[in-house]
C-alpha positions as a Python dict, from the first residue, in 0.01 Angstrom:
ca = {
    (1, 'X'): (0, 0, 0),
    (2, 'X'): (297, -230, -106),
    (3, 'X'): (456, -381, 140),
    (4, 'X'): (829, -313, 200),
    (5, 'X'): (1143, -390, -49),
    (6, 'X'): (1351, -622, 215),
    (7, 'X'): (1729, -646, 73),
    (8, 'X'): (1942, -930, 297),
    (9, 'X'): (2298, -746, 433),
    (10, 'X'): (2544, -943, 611),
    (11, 'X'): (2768, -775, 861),
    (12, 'X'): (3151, -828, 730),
    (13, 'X'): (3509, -726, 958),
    (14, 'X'): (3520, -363, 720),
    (15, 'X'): (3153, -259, 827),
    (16, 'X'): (3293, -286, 1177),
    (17, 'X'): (3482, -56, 1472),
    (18, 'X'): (3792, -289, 1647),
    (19, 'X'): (3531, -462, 1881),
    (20, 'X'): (3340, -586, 1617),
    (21, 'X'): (3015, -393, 1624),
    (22, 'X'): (2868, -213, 1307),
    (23, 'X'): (3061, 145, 1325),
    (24, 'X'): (2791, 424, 1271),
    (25, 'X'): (2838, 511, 919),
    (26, 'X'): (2857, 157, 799),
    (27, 'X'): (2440, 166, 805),
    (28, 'X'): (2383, 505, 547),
    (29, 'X'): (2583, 245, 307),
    (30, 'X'): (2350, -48, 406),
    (31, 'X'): (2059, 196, 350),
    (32, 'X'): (2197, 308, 52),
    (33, 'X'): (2241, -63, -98),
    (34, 'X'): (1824, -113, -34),
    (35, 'X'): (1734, 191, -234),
    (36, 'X'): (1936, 92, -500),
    (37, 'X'): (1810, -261, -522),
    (38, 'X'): (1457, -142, -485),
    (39, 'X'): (1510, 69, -744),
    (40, 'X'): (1665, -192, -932),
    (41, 'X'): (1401, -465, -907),
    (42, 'X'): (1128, -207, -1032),
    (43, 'X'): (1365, -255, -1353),
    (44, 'X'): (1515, 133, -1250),
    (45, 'X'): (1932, 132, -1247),
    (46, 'X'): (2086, 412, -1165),
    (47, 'X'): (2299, 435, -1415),
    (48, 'X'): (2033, 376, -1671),
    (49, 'X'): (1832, 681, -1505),
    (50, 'X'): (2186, 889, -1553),
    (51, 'X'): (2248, 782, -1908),
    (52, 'X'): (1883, 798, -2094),
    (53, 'X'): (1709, 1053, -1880),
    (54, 'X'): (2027, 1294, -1723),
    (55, 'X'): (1876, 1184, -1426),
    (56, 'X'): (1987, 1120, -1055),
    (57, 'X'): (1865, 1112, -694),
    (58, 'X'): (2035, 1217, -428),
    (59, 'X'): (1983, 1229, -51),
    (60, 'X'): (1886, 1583, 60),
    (61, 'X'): (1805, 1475, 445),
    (62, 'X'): (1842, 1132, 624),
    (63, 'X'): (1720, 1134, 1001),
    (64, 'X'): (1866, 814, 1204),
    (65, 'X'): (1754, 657, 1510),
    (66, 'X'): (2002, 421, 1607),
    (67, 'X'): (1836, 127, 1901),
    (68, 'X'): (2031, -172, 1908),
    (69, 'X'): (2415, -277, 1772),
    (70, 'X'): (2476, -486, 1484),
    (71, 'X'): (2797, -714, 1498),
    (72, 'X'): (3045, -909, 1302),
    (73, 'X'): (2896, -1192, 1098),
    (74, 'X'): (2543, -1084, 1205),
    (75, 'X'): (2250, -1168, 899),
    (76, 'X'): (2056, -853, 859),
    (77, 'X'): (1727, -706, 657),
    (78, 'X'): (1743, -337, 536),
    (79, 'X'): (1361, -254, 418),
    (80, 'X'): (1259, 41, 203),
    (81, 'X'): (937, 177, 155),
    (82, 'X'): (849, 457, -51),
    (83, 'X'): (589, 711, 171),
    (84, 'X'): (582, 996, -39),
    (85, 'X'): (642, 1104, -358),
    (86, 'X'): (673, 1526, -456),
    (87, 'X'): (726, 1676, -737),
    (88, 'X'): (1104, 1703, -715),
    (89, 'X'): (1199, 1467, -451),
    (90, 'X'): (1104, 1089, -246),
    (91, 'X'): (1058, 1021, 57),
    (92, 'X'): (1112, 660, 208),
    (93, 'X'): (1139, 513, 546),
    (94, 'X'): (1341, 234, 599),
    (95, 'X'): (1467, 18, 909),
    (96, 'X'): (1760, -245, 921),
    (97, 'X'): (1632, -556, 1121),
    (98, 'X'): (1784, -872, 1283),
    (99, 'X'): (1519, -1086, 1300),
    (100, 'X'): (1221, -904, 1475),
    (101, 'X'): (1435, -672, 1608),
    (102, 'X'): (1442, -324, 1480),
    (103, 'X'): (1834, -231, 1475),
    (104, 'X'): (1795, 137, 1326),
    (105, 'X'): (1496, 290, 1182),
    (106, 'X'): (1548, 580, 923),
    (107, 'X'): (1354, 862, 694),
    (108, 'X'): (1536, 931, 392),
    (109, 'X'): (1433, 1232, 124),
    (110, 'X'): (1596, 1206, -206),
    (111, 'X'): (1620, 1513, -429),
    (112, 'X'): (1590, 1480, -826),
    (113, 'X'): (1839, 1634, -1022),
    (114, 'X'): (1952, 1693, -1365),
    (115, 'X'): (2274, 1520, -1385),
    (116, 'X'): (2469, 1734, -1629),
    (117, 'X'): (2412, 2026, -1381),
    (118, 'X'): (2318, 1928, -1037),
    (119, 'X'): (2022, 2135, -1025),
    (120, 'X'): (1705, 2041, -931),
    (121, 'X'): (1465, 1921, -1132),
    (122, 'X'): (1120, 1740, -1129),
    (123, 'X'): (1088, 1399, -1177),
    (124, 'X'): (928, 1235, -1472),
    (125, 'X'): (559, 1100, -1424),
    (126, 'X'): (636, 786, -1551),
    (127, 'X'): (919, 750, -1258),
    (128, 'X'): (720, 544, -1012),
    (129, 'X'): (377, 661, -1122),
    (130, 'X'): (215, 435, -897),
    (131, 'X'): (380, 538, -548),
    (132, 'X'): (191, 756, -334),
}
């Protein structure tokens, strides 16, 4: 098994309620940044995937479990790891850490879609071939 895609986040004012701690939603985009730069350093853009192969993944459930707060200025890790792979549709745990300490731990499924028509669709073998 790899081990998991770490992508460095830093906590800025926006990602934060008025006393300074990371407001709720400010972690799906922090997530959502990880994926896309895992996918990227596999040599994947999204865009790319849209344009050549009509292509795009989108999340289809995300389960949080939020343990500790994140605040203003604070240097973070948001990790992906691919567990699964279907068909139609990845799954991928990841976990934003400060440190040792796990701040939010999360299992993410994205679906595969044709982009033209939003409906599903399966993904290509080559797509990450050699993912569980």
């Amino acid at each position: 098994m790899k081990p998991a895609f770490s992508f460095p986040i830093r906590v800025y004012w926006e990602d934060t309620d008025a006393g300074g701690v990371v407001y709720h939603a400010s972690y799906v985009r922090f997530l959502e940044r990880a994926r896309t730069e895992w996918l990227r350093a596999m040599g994947l853009g999204q865009q790319q995937l849209k344009d050549r192969e009509d292509l795009v993944l989108v999340i289809r459930d995300m389960n949080l479990d939020f343990r500790k707060p994140a605040r203003l200025d604070d240097e973070l890790q948001a990790s992906v790891e691919l567990l699964e792979r279907r068909p139609a549709s990845l799954l991928f745990a990841q976990q934003i850490t400060r440190g040792n300490q796990v701040l939010v731990g999360a299992k993410v499924r994205a679906a595969c879609l044709v982009a033209s028509s939003f409906k599903p669709r399966a993904l290509p073998e080559w797509l990450l071939a050699d993912t569980p």
